[in-house]
C-alpha positions in Angstrom: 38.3 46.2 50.9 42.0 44.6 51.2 45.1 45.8 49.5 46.1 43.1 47.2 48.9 41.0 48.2 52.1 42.8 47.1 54.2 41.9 44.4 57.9 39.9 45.1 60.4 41.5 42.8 63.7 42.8 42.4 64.3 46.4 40.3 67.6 46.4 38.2 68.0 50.4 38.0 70.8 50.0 35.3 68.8 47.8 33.0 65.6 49.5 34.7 64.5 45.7 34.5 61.1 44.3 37.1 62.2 41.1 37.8 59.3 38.3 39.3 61.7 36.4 42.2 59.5 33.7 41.9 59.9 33.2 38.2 62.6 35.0 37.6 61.1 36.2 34.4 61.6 39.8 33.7 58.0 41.9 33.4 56.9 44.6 30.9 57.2 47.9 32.3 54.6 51.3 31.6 57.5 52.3 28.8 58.5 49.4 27.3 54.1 48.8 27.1 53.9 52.4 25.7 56.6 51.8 22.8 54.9 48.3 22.1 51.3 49.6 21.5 52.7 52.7 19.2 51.9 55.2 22.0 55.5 56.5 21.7 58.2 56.5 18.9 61.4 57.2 20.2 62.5 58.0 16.9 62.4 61.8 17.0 64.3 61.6 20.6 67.1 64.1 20.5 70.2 63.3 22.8 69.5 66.8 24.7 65.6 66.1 25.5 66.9 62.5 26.7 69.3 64.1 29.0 67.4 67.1 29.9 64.4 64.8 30.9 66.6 62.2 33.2 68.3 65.6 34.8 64.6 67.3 35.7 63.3 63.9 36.6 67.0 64.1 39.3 66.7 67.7 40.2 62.9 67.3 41.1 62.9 64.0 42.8 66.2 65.6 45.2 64.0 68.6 45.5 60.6 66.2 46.9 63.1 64.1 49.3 64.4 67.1 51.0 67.7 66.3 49.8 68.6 69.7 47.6 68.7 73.3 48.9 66.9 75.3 45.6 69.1 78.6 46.2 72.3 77.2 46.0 71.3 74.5 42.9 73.8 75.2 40.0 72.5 73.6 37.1 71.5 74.0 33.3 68.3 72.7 34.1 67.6 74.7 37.4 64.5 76.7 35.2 62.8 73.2 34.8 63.2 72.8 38.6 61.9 76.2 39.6 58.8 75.2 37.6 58.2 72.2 39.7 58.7 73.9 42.8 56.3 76.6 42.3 53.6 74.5 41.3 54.2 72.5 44.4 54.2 75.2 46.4 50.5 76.2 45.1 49.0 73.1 44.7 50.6 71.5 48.0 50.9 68.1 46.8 51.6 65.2 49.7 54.0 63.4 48.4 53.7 59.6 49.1 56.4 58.3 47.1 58.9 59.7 45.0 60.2 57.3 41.8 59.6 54.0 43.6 59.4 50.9 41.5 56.1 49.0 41.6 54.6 45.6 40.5 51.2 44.9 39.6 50.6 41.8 41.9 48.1 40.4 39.6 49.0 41.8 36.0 52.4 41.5 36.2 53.5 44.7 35.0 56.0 47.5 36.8 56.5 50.9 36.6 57.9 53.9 39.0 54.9 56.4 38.8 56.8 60.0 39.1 55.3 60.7 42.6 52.0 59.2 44.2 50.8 62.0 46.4 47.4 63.1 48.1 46.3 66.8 46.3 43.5 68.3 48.2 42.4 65.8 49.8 42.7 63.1 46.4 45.2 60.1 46.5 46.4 59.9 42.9 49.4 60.0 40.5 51.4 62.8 39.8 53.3 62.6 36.7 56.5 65.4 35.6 57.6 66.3 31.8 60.0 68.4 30.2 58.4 68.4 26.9 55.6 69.7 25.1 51.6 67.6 26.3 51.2 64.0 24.0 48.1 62.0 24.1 50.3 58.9 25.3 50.8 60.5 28.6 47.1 60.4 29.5 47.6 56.4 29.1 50.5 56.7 30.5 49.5 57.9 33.6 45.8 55.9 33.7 48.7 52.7 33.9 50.6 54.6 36.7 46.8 54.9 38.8 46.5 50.9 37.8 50.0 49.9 39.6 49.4 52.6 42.0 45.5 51.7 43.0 47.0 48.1 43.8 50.1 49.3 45.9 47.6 50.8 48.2 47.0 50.0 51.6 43.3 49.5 50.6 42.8 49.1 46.7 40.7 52.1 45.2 39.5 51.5 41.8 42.1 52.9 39.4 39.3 55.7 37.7 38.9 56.8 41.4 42.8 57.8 41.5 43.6 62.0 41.0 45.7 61.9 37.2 48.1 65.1 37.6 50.9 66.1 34.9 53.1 69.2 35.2 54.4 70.1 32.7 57.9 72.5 33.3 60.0 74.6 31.4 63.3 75.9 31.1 61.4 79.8 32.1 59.9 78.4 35.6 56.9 78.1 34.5 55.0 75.4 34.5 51.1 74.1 33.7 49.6 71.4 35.2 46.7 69.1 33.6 44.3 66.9 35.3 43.7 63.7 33.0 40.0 63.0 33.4 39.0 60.7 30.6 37.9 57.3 31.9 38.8 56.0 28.2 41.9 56.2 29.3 41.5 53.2 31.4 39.7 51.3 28.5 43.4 52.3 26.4 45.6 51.3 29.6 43.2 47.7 30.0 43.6 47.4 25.7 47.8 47.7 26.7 48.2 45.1 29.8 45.8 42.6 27.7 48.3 42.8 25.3 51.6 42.7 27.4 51.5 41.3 30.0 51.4 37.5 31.0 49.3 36.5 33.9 
């Protein structure tokens, strides 16, 4: 089966804004579809978990590009880091892409899936918090294997995609839990119905 036809769009980082060049409309995005739904309430958002989640999300995105040496990292948020690194070093993710903007080609939606990587063997998405596990995260990342089924080379059927989130903390340690419920995807289908224009 052929990949679908990829999506023509233009990613505003600063506004973090998907924008169709054909239309020029600007497309829902996996947060923006997550605070719509009630899936997350940024109302109990500190200003420290804000910032410590953008500086992890950095640290472990330099880390997976080869651009930042560990040992010499002098940072606040270096425990979060070491987490991430050891449970890369067991699980031995291939890391595909690291934070790259995507657009669904058909459902007009975008998002920048953590990393999509190939663990044992399975292509899937591999998604990194700072915080404590939330049920939105499980839709959150059934959307990420949606955008990232149809970015594909060949499209899988999103269910078919590996759903991996780590979750670090400040100690080095870290946890990570496979998301298995196919519900998910009925949630994640529920979402796009409701967000997004074709």
């Amino acid at each position: 089966m052929q990949g679908l036809a990829r999506a023509v769009f233009r990613f505003d980082v600063e506004n973090h804004e998907y924008i169709d060049l054909a239309t020029g409309a600007v497309l829902p995005h996996i947060t923006g579809m997550l605070e719509r739904t009630g899936w997350i309430d940024d109302t109990w958002y500190t200003e420290e978990s804000c910032e410590r989640g953008q500086m992890v999300h950095r640290l472990t995105a330099e880390y997976d590009l080869g651009a930042l040496d560990v040992a010499s990292c002098v940072s606040r948020y270096k425990g979060w880091l070491l987490g991430h690194v050891k449970a890369v070093s067991i699980l031995r993710p291939e890391m595909l892409s690291v934070e790259e903007p995507i657009v669904h080609p058909v459902e007009k939606f975008g998002g920048r899936p953590d990393r999509i990587c190939v663990v044992a063997g399975l292509r899937g998405v591999w998604e990194i918090k700072s915080g404590a596990p939330a049920r939105s995260h499980q839709i959150q990342t059934a959307l990420q294997a949606v955008l990232a089924a149809a970015a594909g080379d060949v499209e899988l059927p999103p269910a078919l995609l590996t759903r991996l989130c780590c979750y670090v903390k400040d100690s080095g340690k870290f946890k990570v839990e496979e998301h298995t419920d196919k519900r998910d995807f009925d949630e994640a289908r529920r979402i796009i119905r409701e967000c997004c224009r074709r």
